[in-house]
N, C-alpha and C positions, 0 to 999 in steps of 0.2 A: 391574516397578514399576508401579504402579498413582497415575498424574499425572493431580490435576482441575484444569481452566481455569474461573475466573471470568472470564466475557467478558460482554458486550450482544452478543449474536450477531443479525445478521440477513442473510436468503438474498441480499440486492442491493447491500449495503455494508459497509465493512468488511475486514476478513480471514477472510471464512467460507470461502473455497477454503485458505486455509492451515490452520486448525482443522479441517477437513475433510479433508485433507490426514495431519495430526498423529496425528485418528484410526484413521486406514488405515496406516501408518507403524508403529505404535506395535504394533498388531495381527502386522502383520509380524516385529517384532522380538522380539516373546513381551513387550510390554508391556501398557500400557491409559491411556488417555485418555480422559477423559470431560468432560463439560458441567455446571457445576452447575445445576441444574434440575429441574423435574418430567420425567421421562421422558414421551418422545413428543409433544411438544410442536411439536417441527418432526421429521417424518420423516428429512431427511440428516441429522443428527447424532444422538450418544449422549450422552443426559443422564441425573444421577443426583445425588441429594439424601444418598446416602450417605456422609459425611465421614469415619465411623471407619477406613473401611478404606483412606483414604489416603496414599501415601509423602510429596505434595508438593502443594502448589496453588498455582498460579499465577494471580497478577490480573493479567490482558490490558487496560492501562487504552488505549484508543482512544475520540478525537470523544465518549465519554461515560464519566461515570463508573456510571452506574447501571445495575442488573442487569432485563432483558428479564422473565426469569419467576422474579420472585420476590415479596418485600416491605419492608420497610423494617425489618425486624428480622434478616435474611440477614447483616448483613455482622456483627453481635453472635453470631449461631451460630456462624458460621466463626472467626471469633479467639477464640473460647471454646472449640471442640470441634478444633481443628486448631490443634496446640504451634506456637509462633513461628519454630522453625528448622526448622518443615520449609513457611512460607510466603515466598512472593516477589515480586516486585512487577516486571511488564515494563511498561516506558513507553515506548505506540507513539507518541506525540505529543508528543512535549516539555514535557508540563504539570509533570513535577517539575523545574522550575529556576526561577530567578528569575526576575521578570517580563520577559520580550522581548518590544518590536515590531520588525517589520524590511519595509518593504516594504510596508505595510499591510495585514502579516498580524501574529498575536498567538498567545501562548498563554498569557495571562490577563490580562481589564481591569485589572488592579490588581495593587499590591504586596499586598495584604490578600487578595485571594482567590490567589493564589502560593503564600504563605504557608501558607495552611489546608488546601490540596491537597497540600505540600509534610509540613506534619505529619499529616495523614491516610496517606500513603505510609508516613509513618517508624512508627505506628503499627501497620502491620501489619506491616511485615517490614523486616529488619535489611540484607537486598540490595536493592539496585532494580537493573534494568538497562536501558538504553536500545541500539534496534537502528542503530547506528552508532560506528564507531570510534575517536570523538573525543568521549568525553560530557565537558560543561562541567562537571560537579560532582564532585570528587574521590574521593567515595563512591560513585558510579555507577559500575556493571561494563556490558562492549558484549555482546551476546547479539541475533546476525541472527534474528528472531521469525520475519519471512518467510524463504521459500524456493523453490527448484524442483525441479522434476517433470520429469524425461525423457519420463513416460509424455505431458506433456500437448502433446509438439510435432508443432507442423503441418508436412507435408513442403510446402518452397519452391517455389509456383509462381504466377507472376503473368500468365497468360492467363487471360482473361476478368475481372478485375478489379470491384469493384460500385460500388469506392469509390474514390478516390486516398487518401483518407486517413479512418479512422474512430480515435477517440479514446472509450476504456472511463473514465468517472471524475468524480466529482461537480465542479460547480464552484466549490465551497469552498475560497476564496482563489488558485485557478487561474486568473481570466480574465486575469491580464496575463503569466502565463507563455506560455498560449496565443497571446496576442496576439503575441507573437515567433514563435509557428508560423506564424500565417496571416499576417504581412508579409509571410514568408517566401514563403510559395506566392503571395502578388498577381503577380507580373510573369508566372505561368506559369498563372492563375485558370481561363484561359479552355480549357486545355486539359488542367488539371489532373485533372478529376473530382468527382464529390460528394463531400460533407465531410457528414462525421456526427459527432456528439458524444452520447455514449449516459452517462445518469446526471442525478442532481438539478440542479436551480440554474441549468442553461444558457438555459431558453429563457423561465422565470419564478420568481417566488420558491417555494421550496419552503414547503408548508402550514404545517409545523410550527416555520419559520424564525419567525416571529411571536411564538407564544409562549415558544420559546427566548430569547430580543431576540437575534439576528445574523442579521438581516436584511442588513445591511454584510458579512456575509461570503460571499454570493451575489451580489454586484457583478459585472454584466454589462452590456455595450455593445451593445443590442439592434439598434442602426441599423448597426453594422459586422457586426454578426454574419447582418442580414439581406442586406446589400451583397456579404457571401463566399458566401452561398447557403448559409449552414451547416444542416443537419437536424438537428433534434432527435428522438432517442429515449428513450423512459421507461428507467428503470433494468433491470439483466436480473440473473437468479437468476444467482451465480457460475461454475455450470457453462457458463454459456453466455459469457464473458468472452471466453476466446480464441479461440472462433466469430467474435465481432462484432468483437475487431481485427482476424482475418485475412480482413476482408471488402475492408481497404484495402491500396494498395501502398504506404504506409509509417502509422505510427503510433507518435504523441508521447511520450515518457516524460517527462513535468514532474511539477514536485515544490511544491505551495506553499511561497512563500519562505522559512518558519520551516525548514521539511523540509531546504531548501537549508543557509541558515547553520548549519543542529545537524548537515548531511552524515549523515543519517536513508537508512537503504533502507525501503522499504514494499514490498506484494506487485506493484506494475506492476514494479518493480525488475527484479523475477526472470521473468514470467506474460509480459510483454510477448516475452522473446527467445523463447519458442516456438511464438509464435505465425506463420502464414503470411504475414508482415509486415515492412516494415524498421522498426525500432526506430530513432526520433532520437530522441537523446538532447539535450533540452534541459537539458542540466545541465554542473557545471566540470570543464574536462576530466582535472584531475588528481584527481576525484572518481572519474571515470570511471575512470582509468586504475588507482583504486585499488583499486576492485569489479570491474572485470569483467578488467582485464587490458589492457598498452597496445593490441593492435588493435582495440580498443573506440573509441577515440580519433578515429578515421575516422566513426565513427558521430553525432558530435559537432554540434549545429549553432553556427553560430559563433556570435558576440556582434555584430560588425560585420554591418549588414544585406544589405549588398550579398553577402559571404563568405555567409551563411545563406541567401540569393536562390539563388547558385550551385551550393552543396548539396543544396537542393533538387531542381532541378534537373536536377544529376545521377543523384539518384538514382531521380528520373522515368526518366532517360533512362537507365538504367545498374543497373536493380534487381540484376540476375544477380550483378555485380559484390560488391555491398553484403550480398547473400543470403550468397555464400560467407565473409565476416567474421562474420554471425550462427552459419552451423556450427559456426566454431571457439570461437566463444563457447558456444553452446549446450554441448559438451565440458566444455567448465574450469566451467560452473555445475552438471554432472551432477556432476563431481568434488571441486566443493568446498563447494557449496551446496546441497545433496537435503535433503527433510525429514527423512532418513534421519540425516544427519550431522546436522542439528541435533536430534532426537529422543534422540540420544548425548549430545553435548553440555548438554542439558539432564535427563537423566539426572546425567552428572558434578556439574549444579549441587547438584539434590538429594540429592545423595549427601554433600554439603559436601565 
C-alpha cells in the first residue's frame, strides 16, 4: 500500500522522528510512505508530488495548518485528484472541537475560527481521528499517530551524569507545567545538577511568535528560571532528541494543558522511555496508568508539593530503582506501540 502524509514537516519540531519513523516502517513491511512535496527537499525524508498512484493520504494537522513545500493551491489538487474515501484527517492538537480554554492554554481564539477549522476538516474527509482515547466529538475515531522504537533505546546508566535533568520541547503553553517540575527539585537545587531546557520559547520569544500574534503562548518567568540556573539550548534536529534527554538523570514528560484535559499522547509520550533517563511523568496518574500500564504509576510526580519534593528526591537518590520500572515499560510499549503496529493499524483504516 502506497500511504502519502500531508504534514508541515520540520527537522527540530514536530513529529518528524515519527514520520521518519513511518517511512522506515513501511519499507519494512512491503509498503510505502511518503511526504507530499517536491522531492529532496529535506534529505531524511521521502517526498513526492505524485497523487495518482496513491491508496490513502493522510493530513497530519499539528501547531500548523499549512504545507512547508508547496503553495496555496495544493490543498485544491489533493481533494480533486485523491477520491474522498481514501482521504483522512489526523488531529495531533485538538483544533477539530469546539472552542476550549483550560488553564491558559487554547485551541482556538474564538468560537468563529473553531468553527471554520472544524468545516475545513469535514471538508476533506469523512474520518478524523484524534491520538487519545477519549476524543470529545462523537464522530472522532482514537488512532496513537505517535509511537515507539525499541531500536531507539539507550542502555540505563547514571555514572557520570552531565545534567540532573535536561528537558527536549518547545515552551509553547509549558511554562507552568514545568514550573511544577522545578518546585520540585528547589529543596535539593543545590545538589541537584544543571538543568537544561532544549527547544523554542524558554529563554525568549521565538521570531516568528510576532507575526503569528501568540506571543502569550511563550509565556515565561525569566527571573525564576534565572534563580534555578536553568540553560537554555537552541532546538536539535530530531535525531538527536534522545541524545539530549539522556544527558539527564531524570527528564519531564509534560503535556500543555489542552494535551492534558483531551488525555492526547504525543511523541515525548513514547521517545522519552527510551531514553538513558528517568521519565517523570507530570501527568494524571490514571492517564498514566492507562498508557503505559499501572507500574508506570510510580513514575508519577505528585500534585501535592511536598509529595513531588520527595519524588524527586528519590529519585536522585535511588535512579537504579526507578531505571528497572522503565525496562518493564520499555517491553509493553515494543509490544503494543511500535510504528510497526501502528503502520497496520493504519493500513486497516485505509482499507475501510
Amino acid at each position: 500500500m502506497r500511504i502519502m502524509f500531508v504534514y508541515f514537516i520540520a527537522e527540530d519540531a514536530g513529529s518528524a522522528q515519527d514520520v521518519h519513523n513511518y517511512i522506515r516502517s513501511a519499507k519494512e513491511l512491503g509498503h510505502e510512505v511518503v511526504l507530499y512535496g517536491r522531492p529532496g527537499v529535506l534529505p531524511s525524508f521521502k517526498f513526492s508530488l505524485d497523487m495518482g498512484s496513491v491508496d490513502a493520504v493522510f493530513f497530519i494537522f499539528e501547531w500548523t495548518t499549512q504545507l512547508r513545500f508547496g503553495d496555496q493551491l495544493d490543498w485544491a489538487r489533493l481533494a480533486c485528484k485523491v477520491p474522498r474515501h481514501k482521504r483522512f484527517v489526523i488531529d495531533c492538537d485538538g483544533a477539530y472541537n469546539e472552542m476550549i480554554h483550560v488553564e491558559g492554554d487554547l485551541n482556538h481564539r474564538d468560537a468563529a475560527s473553531s468553527r471554520k477549522w472544524m468545516d475545513i476538516c469535514e471538508s476533506l474527509a469523512d474520518q478524523i481521528f484524534q491520538p487519545t482515547l477519549h476524543p470529545v466529538r462523537p464522530n472522532v475515531r482514537s488512532f496513537f499517530f505517535h509511537a515507539y522504537d525499541p531500536a531507539w533505546e539507550r542502555p540505563m546508566d547514571f555514572g557520570g551524569k552531565s545534567y540532573g535533568m535536561t528537558y527536549v520541547g518547545h515552551a509553547k503553553f509549558r511554562y507552568f507545567p514545568m514550573l511544577r517540575v522545578l518546585r520540585a527539585i528547589e529543596p535539593i537545587r543545590d545538589r541537584f545538577g544543571r538543568i537544561a531546557v532544549v527547544g523554542h520559547g524558554w529563554d525568549s520569544m521565538p521570531p516568528w511568535a510576532s507575526w503569528m500574534k501568540i506571543e502569550d503562548y511563550f509565556y515565561t518567568d525569566q527571573d525564576y528560571l534565572k534563580k534555578m540556573g536553568v540553560e537554555f539550548i537552541q532546538p536539535v534536529p530530531f535525531a538527536q532528541v534522545i541524545h539530549w534527554m539522556s544527558k539527564g538523570t531524570l527528564s519531564p514528560v509534560i503535556y500543555r494543558p489542552l494535551f492534558s484535559h483531551l488525555r492526547f499522547v504525543t511523541c515525548r509520550t513514547f521517545e522519552t522511555l527510551a531514553a538513558n533517563t528517568i521519565p517523570l511523568l507530570g501527568l494524571d496518574a490514571e492517564y498514566v496508568s492507562e498508557i503505559y500500564g499501572a507500574q508506570a504509576v510510580d513514575l508519577v510526580l505528585p500534585q501535592d508539593i511536598a509529595a513531588a519534593q520527595a519524588k524527586v528526591a528519590d529519585i536522585v537518590n535511588r535512579p537504579e530503582h526507578y531505571a528497572e520500572i522503565v525496562l518493564g515499560l520499555r517491553k509493553h510499549l515494543s509490544e503494543k506501540h511500535s510504528f510497526k503496529a501502528r503502520l497496520r493499524e493504519m493500513v486497516e483504516i485505509a482499507k475501510g
